[in-house]
N, C-alpha and C positions, 0 to 999 in steps of 0.2 A: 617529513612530508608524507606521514604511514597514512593520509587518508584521502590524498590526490592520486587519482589512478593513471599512471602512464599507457596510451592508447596508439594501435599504430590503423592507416589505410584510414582517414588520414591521421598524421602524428598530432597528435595532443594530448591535456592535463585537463579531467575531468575530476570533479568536486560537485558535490549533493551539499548544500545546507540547511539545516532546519532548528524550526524556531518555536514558539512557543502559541506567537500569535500576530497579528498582522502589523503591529507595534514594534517590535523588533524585527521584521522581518524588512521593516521600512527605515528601522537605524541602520539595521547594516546595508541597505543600498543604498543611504546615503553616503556611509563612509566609505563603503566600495566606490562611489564615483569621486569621491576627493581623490584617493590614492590614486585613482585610473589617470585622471587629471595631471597627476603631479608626476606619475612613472612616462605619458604620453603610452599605454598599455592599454587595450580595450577590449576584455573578453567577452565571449559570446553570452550572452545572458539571459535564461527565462526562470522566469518565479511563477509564482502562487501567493497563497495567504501565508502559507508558512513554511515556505522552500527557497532555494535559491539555488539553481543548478548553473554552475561556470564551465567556461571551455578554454583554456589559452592553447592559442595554438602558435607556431616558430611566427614571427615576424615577419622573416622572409620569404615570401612566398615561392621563391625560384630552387630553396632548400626546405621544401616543406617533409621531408623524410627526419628531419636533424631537432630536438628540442634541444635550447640553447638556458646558458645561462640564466640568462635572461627575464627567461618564462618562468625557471625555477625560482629566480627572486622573487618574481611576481608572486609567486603562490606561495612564497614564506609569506612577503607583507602583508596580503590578503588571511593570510592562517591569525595572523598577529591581530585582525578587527576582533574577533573572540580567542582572546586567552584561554581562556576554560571547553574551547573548543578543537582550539589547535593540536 
């Protein structure tokens, strides 16, 4: 996960994507929202034509200091929409 940056105040997993052109940039938000779908995971999300920056933060709000397993699956499956990127 050498390209997710662990962040603290507040704790989260920060990710920059970029893409080629606004084509891809629209496949991978759709496959980002199957997987969102199917994990019940919903990261914070803003794009561009050719970006895609994410944010997962702990689940639980009441332990939001603590990144959980979890997250970090999240952001493997998420790493696995582009093989060649991950």
């Amino acid at each position: 996960m050498h390209k997710w940056k662990e962040r603290n105040r507040p704790t989260r997993l920060e990710r920059r994507f970029e893409f080629e052109n606004y084509q891809l940039t629209r496949d991978f938000l759709d496959r980002l929202a199957k997987i969102c779908e199917e994990e019940q995971q919903f990261p914070d999300v803003s794009f561009g034509k050719t970006y895609v920056n994410l944010t997962l933060r702990p689940e639980n709000e009441e332990d939001d200091n603590c990144l959980t397993d979890k997250e970090h699956q999240m952001a493997l499956k998420i790493d696995e929409l582009l093989p060649n990127q991950g």
